[in-house]
C-alpha positions as CSV (number, residue, x, y, z in Angstrom):
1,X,-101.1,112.7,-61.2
2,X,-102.0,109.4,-60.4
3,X,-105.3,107.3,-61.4
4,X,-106.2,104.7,-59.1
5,X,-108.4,101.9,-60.5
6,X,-111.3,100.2,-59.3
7,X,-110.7,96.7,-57.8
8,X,-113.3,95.3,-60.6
9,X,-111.6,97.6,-63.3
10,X,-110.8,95.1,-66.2
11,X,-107.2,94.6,-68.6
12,X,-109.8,96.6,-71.0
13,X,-110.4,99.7,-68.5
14,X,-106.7,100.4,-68.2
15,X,-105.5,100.0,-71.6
16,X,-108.5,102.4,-72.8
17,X,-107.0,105.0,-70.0
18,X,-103.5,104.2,-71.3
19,X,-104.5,105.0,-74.9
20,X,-106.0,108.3,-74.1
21,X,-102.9,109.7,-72.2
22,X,-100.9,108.7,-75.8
23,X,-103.5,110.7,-77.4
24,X,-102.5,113.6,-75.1
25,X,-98.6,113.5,-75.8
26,X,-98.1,111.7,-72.2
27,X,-96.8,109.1,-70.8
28,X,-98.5,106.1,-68.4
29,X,-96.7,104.2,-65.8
30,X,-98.7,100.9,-64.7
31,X,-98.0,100.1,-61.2
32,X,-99.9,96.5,-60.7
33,X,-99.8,96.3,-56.2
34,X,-101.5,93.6,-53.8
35,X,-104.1,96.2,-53.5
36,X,-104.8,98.6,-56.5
37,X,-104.1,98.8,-60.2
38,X,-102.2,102.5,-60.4
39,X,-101.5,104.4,-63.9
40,X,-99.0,107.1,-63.1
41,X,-99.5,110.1,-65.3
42,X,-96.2,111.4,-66.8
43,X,-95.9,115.0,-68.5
44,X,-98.0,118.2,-68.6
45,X,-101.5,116.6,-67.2
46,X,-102.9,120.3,-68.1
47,X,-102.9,118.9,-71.6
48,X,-106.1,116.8,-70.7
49,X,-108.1,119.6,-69.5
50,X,-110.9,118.5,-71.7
51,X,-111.0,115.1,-70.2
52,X,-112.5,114.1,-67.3
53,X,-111.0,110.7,-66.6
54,X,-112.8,110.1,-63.6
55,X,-115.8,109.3,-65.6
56,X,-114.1,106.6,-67.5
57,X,-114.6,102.9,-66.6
58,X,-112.7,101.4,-64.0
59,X,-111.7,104.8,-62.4
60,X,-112.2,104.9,-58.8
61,X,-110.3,108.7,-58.5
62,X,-107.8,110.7,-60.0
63,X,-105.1,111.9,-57.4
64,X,-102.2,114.7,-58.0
65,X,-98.9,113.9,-56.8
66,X,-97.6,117.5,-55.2
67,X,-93.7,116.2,-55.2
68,X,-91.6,117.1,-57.9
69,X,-90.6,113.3,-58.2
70,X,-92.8,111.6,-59.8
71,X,-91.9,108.0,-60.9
72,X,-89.6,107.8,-57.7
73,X,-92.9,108.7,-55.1
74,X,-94.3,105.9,-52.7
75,X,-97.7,107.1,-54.4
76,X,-96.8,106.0,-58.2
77,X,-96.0,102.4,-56.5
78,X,-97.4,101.8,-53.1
79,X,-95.7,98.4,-52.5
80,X,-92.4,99.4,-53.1
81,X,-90.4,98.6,-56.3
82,X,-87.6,95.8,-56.4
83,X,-84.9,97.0,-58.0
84,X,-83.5,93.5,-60.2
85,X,-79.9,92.9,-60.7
86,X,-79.8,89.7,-63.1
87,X,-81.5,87.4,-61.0
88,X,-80.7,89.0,-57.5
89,X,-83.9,91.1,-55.8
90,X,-82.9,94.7,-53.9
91,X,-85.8,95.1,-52.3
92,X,-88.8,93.0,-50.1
93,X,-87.7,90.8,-47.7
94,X,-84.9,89.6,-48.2
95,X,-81.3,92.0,-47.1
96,X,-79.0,92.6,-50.0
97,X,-75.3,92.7,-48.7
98,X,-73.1,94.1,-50.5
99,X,-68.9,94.3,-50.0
100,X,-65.7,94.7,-51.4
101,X,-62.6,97.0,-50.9
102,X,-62.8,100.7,-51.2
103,X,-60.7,100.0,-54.3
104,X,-59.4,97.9,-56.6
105,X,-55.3,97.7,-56.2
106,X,-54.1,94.2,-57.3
107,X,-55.9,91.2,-59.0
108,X,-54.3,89.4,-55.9
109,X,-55.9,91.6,-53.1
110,X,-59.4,91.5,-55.3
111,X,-59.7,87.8,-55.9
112,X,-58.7,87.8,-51.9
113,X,-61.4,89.8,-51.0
114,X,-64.0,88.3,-53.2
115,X,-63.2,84.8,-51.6
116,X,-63.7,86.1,-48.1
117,X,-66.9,88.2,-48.7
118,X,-68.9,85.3,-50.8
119,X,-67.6,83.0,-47.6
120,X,-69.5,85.4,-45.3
121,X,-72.6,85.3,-47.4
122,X,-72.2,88.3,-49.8
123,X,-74.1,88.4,-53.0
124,X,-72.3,91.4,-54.2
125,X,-68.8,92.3,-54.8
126,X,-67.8,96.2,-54.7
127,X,-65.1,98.2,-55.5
128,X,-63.3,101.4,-57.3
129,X,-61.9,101.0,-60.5
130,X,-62.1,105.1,-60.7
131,X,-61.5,107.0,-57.6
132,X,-63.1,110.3,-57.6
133,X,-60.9,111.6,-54.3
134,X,-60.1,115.3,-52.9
135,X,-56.6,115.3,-53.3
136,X,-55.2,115.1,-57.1
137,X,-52.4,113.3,-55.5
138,X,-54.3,110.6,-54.1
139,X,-54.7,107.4,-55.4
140,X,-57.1,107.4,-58.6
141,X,-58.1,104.0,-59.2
142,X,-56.8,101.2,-61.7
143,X,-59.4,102.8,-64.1
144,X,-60.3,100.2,-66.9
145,X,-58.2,97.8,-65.9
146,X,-59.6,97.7,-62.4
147,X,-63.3,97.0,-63.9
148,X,-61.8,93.9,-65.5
149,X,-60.4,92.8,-62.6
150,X,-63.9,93.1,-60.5
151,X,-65.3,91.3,-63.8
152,X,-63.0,88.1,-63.2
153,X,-63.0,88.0,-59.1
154,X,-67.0,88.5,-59.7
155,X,-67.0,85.6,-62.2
156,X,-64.8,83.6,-60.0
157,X,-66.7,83.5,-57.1
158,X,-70.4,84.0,-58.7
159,X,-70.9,87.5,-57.2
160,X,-72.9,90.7,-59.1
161,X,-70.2,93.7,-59.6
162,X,-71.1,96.6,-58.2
163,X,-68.9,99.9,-58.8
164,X,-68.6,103.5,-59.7
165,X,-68.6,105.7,-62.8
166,X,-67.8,109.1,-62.7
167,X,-68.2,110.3,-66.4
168,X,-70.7,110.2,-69.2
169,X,-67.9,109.0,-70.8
170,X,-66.8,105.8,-69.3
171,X,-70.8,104.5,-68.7
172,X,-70.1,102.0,-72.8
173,X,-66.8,100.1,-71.0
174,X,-68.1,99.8,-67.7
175,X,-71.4,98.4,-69.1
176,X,-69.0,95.3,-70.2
177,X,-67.7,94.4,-66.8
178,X,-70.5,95.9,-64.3
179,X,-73.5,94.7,-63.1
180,X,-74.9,97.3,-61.4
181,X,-73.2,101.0,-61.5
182,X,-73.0,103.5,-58.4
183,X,-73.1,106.8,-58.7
184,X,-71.4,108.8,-56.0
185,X,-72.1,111.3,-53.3
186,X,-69.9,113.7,-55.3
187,X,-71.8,113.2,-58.7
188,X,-75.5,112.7,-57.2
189,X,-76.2,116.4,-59.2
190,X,-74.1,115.8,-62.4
191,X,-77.6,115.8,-64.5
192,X,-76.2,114.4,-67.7
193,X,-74.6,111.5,-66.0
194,X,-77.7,110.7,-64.2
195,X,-79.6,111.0,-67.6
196,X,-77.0,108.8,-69.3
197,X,-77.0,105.7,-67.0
198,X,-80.8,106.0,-66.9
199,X,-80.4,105.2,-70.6
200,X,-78.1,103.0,-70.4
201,X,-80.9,100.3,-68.8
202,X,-77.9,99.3,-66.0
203,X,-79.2,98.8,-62.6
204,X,-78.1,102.2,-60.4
205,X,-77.1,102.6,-57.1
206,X,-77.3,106.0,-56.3
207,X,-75.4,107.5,-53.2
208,X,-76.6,110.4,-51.4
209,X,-75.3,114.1,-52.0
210,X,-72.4,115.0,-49.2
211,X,-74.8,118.4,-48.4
212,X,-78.3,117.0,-49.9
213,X,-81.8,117.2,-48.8
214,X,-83.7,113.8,-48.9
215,X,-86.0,116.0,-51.6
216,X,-83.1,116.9,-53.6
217,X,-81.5,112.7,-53.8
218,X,-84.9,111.8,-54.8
219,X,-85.0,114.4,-57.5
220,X,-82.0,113.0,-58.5
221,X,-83.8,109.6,-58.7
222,X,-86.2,110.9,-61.1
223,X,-83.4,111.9,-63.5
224,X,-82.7,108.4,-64.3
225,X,-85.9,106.7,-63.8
226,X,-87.5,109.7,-66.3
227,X,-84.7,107.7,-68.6
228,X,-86.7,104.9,-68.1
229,X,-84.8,103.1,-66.4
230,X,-86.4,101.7,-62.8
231,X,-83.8,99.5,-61.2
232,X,-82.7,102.6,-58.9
233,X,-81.6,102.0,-55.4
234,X,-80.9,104.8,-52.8
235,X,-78.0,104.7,-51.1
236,X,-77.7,106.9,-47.2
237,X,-73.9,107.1,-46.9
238,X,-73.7,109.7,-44.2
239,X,-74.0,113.4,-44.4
240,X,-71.6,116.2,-43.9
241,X,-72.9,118.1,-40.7
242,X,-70.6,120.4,-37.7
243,X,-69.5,116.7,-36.1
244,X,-65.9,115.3,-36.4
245,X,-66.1,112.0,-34.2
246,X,-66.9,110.2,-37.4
247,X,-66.1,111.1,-41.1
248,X,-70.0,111.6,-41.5
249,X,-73.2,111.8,-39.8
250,X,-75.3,108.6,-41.0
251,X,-79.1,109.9,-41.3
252,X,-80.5,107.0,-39.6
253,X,-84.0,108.8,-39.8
254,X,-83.9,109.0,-43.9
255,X,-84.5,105.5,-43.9
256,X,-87.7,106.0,-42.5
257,X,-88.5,109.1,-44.4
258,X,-87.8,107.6,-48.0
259,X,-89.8,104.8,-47.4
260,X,-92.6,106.8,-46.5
261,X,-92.1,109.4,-49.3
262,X,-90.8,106.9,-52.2
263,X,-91.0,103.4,-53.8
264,X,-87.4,102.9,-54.0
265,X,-84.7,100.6,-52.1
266,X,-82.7,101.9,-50.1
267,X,-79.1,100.7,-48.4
268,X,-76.7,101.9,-46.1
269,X,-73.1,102.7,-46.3
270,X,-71.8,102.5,-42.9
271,X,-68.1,102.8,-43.4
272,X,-68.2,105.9,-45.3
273,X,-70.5,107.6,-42.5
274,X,-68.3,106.2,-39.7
275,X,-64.3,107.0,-41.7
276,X,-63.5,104.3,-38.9
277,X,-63.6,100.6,-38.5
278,X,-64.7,100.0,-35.3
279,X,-68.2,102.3,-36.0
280,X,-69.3,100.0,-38.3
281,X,-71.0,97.6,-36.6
282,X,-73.1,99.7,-34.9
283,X,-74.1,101.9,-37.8
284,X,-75.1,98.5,-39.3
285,X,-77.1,97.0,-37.3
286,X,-78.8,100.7,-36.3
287,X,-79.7,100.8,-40.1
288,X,-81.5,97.4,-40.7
289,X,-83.2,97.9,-37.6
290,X,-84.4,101.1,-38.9
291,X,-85.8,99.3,-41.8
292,X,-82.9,99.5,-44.7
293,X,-82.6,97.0,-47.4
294,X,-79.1,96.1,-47.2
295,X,-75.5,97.2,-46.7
296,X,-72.7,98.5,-48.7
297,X,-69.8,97.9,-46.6
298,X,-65.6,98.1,-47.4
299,X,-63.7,94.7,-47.0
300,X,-60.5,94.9,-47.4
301,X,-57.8,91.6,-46.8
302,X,-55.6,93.9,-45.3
303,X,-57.0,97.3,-43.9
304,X,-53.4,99.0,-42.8
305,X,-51.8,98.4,-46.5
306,X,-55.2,99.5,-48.2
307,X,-53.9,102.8,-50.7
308,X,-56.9,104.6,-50.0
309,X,-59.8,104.8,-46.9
310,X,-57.5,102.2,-45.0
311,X,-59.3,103.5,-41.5
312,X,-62.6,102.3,-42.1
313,X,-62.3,98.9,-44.1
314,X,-62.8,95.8,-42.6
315,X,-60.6,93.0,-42.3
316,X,-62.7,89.5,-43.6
317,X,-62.8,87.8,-40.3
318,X,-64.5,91.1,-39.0
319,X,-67.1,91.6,-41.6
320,X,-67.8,87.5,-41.4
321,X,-68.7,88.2,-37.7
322,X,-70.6,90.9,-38.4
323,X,-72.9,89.2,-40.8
324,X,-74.1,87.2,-38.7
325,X,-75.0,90.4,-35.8
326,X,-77.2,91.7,-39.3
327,X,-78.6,88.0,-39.4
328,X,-79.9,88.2,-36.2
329,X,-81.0,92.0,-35.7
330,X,-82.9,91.1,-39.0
331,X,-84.6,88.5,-38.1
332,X,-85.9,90.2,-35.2
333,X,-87.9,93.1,-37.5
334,X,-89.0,90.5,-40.2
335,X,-86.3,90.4,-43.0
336,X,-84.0,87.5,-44.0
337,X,-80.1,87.2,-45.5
């Protein structure tokens, strides 16, 4: 449930309202918009069947939210929340781009790829230290050592690191080296993991399910923001469906739908959804048009010697070009770079 406050509702009104649901055993989320003051009710609102809170100052209504995501709804925040990285915005205005290789093989090749996506305007560098892949034979990752190395590229070129965990268990290391953690299609249901990053207070980027409902990634959501923790950012990376011309299908139309239903971000992953490089551009420029907040997209120095996902990483010169197509297909529905 949500209570929406009156325009002339005072500081007072809202902390009397706040103090009330304490006294109940619940929780209050204050979401402060352009146009209303909202206090999100969190918990088992039957536990204030003796109250009528509509009669309190400052109350203009009292309206239940019928989705099983609460904190994550657009109706909790109805201006959208910014999701902060340090001192870099997801969110608003401005596109958040976001690049790096598929993973981390070499502090040559990192430091390589860092230089050539902060040249092109990047704010974010990304990359697999751990890589969760379908074949146990496959390459894994560089593990710990591959966070360090994102770490010192990152440092080197001023860049926020963005990359995956895949256990409970690693979340206290890669805290040390990782700005902002992603949590893959694969894991988008591993509860505990969602519960422990939502504790952990590190900004989340969290990747759609291969086989998931836009209902079920939200619900997901909720798992780490009921953690407290708000910096969430949706991530559409393309869905599994009966088509083979591209690795996935990118859900163009969940952009639209989780910025109706939610308050969060949300960024697209175009080279996972196309599996090919020369997709890319297109699924790019289809997504900020339809309204995303950024791009997550694979750079790689050298796509044909890349040990894993070699097909759909870009080489730097490509992905330069392409930032400037974004540039100019965002300017042209009302967002910046």
């Amino acid at each position: 449930m949500i209570i929406l406050m009156k325009q002339n509702s005072t500081q007072q009104d809202v902390e009397k309202i706040i103090d009330i649901l304490k006294e109940h055993g619940l929780g209050a989320n204050l979401s402060k918009g352009a146009q209303a003051t909202i206090i999100g009710v969190l918990g088992d609102k039957t536990r204030l069947a003796n109250v009528n809170l509509e009669l309190m100052d400052g109350v203009e209504k009292c309206v239940p939210i019928m989705h099983t995501y609460k904190l994550a709804s657009r109706e909790m925040c109805p201006d959208g929340r910014i999701a902060r990285v340090g001192e870099e915005a997801i969110g608003g205005k401005k596109l958040v781009m976001m690049a790096g290789p598929c993973a981390v093989e070499s502090e040559e090749q990192i430091l390589e790829a860092a230089r050539g996506v902060k040249a092109a305007g990047a704010t974010f560098l990304r990359g697999g230290a751990y890589k969760p892949r379908t074949s146990p034979y496959a390459f894994q990752g560089m593990e710990d050592e591959g966070f360090k190395l994102l770490r010192m590229a990152a440092d080197a070129t001023g860049l926020k690191v963005v990359s995956e965990v895949v256990a409970h268990d690693q979340i206290e290391t890669a805290a040390k080296y990782c700005d902002m953690f992603q949590i893959g299609a694969r894991n988008m249901q591993n509860f505990r993991l969602l519960r422990e990053v939502g504790r952990s207070g590190v900004p989340v980027l969290l990747k759609r399910g291969l086989s998931s409902t836009i209902e079920e990634w939200l619900d997901a959501a909720e798992y780490i923001m009921s953690e407290g923790n708000y910096n969430v950012v949706l991530c559409e990376r393309g869905i599994r469906t009966f088509e083979t011309a591209t690795r996935n299908t990118l859900d163009v139309g969940a952009v639209a739908v989780v910025k109706e239903r939610s308050s969060l971000p949300i960024i697209i992953d175009p080279s996972h959804a196309a599996g090919k490089a020369r997709y890319i551009e297109a699924l790019s420029l289809a997504g900020i048009a339809a309204g995303a907040d950024g791009l997550i997209i694979e750079v790689h120095p050298n796509p044909k010697a890349a040990m894993s996902d070699a097909a759909q990483q870009l080489p730097i010169p490509v992905y330069a070009d392409l930032f400037n197509k974004v540039r100019t297909v965002a300017q042209a529905v009302g967002r910046e770079l």
